[in-house]
C-alpha positions as CSV (number, residue, x, y, z in Angstrom):
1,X,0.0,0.0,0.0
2,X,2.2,3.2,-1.1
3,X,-0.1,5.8,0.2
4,X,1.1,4.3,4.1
5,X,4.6,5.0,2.6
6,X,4.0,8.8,2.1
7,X,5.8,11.2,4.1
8,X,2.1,13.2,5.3
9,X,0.8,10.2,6.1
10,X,4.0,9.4,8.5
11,X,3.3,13.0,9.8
12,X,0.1,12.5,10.0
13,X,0.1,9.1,12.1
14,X,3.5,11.1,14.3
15,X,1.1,13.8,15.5
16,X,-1.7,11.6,16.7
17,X,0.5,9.1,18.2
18,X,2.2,12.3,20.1
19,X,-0.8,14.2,21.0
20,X,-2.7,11.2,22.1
21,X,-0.2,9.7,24.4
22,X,0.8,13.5,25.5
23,X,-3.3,13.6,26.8
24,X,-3.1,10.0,28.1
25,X,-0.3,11.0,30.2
26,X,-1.4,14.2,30.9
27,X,-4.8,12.8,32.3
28,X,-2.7,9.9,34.2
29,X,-1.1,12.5,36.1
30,X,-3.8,14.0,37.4
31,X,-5.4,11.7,40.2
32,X,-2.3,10.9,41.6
33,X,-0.9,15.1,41.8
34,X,-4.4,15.2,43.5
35,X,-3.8,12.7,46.0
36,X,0.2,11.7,46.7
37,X,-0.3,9.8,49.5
38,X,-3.3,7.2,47.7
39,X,-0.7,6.8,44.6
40,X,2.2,6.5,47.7
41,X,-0.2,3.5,48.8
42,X,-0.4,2.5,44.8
43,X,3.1,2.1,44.3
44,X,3.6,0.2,48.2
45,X,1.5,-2.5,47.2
46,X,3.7,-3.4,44.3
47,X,5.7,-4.2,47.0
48,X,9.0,-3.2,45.3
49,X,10.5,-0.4,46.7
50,X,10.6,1.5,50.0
51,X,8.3,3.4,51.5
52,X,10.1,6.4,51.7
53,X,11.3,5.4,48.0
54,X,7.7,5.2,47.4
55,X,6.6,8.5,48.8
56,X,9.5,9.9,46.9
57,X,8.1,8.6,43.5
58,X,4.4,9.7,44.6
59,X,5.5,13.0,44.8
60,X,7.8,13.7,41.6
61,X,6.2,11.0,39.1
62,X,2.9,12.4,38.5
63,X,4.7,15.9,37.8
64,X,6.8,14.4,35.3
65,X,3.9,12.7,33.4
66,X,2.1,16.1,33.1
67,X,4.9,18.0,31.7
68,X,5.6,14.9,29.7
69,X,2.1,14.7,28.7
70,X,2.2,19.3,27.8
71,X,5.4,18.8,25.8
72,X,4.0,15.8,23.6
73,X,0.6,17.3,22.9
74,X,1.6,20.5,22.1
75,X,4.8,19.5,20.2
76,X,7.9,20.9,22.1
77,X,11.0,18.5,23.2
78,X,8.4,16.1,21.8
79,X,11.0,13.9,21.0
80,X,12.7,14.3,24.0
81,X,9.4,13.6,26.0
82,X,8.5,10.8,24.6
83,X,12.2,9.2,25.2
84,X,11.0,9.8,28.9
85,X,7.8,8.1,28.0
86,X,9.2,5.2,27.2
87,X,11.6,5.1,29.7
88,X,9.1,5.2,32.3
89,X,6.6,2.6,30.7
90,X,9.4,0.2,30.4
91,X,9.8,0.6,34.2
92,X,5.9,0.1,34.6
93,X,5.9,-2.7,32.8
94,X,8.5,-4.3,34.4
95,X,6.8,-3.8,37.9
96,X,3.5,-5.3,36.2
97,X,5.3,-7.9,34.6
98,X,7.2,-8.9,38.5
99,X,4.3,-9.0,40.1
100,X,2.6,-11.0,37.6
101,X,5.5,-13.6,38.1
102,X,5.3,-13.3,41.6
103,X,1.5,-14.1,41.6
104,X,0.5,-10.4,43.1
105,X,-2.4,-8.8,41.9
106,X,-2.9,-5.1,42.5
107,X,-4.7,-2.1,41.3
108,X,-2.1,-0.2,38.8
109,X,-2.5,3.2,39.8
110,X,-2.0,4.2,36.0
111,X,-5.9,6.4,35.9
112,X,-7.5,6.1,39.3
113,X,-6.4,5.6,42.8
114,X,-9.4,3.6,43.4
115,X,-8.6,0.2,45.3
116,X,-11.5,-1.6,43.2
117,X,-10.8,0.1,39.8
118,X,-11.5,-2.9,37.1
119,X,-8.9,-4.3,34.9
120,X,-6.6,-7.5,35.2
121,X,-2.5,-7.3,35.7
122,X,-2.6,-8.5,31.3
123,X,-4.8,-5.6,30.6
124,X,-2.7,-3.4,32.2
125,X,0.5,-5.0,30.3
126,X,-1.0,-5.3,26.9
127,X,-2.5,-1.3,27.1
128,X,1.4,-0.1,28.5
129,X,2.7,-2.0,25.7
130,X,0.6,0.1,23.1
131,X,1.5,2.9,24.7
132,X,5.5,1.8,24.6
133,X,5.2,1.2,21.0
134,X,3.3,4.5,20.5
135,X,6.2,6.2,22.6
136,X,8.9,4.9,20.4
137,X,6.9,5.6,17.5
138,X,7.0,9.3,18.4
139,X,10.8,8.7,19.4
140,X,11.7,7.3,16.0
141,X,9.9,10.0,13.9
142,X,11.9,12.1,11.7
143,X,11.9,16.0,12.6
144,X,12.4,18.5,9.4
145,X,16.4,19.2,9.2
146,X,16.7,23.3,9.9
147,X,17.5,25.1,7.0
148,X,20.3,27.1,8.5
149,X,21.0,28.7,4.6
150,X,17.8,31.0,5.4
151,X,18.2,34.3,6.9
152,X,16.0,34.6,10.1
């Protein structure tokens, strides 16, 4: 199919994969800069790190998923951000993926602090690794080389 071969249609599916996992992220982050001690509680019952490591991430990781989130959608260190992005999904994952292993099963903390919130531990791994792939998507897309022959 040449038409998925054509360089707007590579822009085109660059800026949705951007601005969509920019709002993703951007709405992820807001529950948990809401509450910091509920997504402190989140994170302690992956039972994987500290609770004073825990509290730590509480407290910068929603913050970093907003600005994250503000650069992707609106297209500034995008590339940058979305390095970050997938950094930080391959982390989540690998927390999912260890307590799946270890036979835990806990609410991810990704949308809502909510103890009961539905989903399974595979649901949770199969939507992060959508989101990875849409992360290095937006890492791997080609930015327009400045022209540095034009006067500004």
């Amino acid at each position: 199919m040449p038409f998925l071969r054509s360089p707007k249609t590579g822009k085109a599916a660059c800026a949705i994969c951007r601005i969509v996992l920019g709002a993703v992220f951007a709405y992820a982050s807001w529950d948990k800069i809401l509450d910091p001690e509920g997504f402190a509680q989140a994170i302690a019952n992956y039972q994987i790190v500290s609770a004073s490591s825990g509290h730590l991430a509480a407290q910068f990781l929603p913050w970093l998923e907003l600005v994250c989130g503000i650069c992707l959608i609106f297209n500034r260190w995008a590339q940058g951000a979305a390095l970050v992005v997938t950094g930080l999904m391959l982390i989540f994952m690998a927390a999912l993926g260890y307590n799946i292993f270890r036979g835990v099963d806990v609410s991810c903390g990704c949308f809502t602090l909510a103890e009961e919130a539905p989903g399974s531990m595979w649901g949770y791994m199969v939507r992060d690794s959508l989101l990875l792939a849409m992360a290095v998507g937006v890492v791997c897309c080609r930015r327009p080389k400045p022209d540095y022959r034009q006067p500004v």
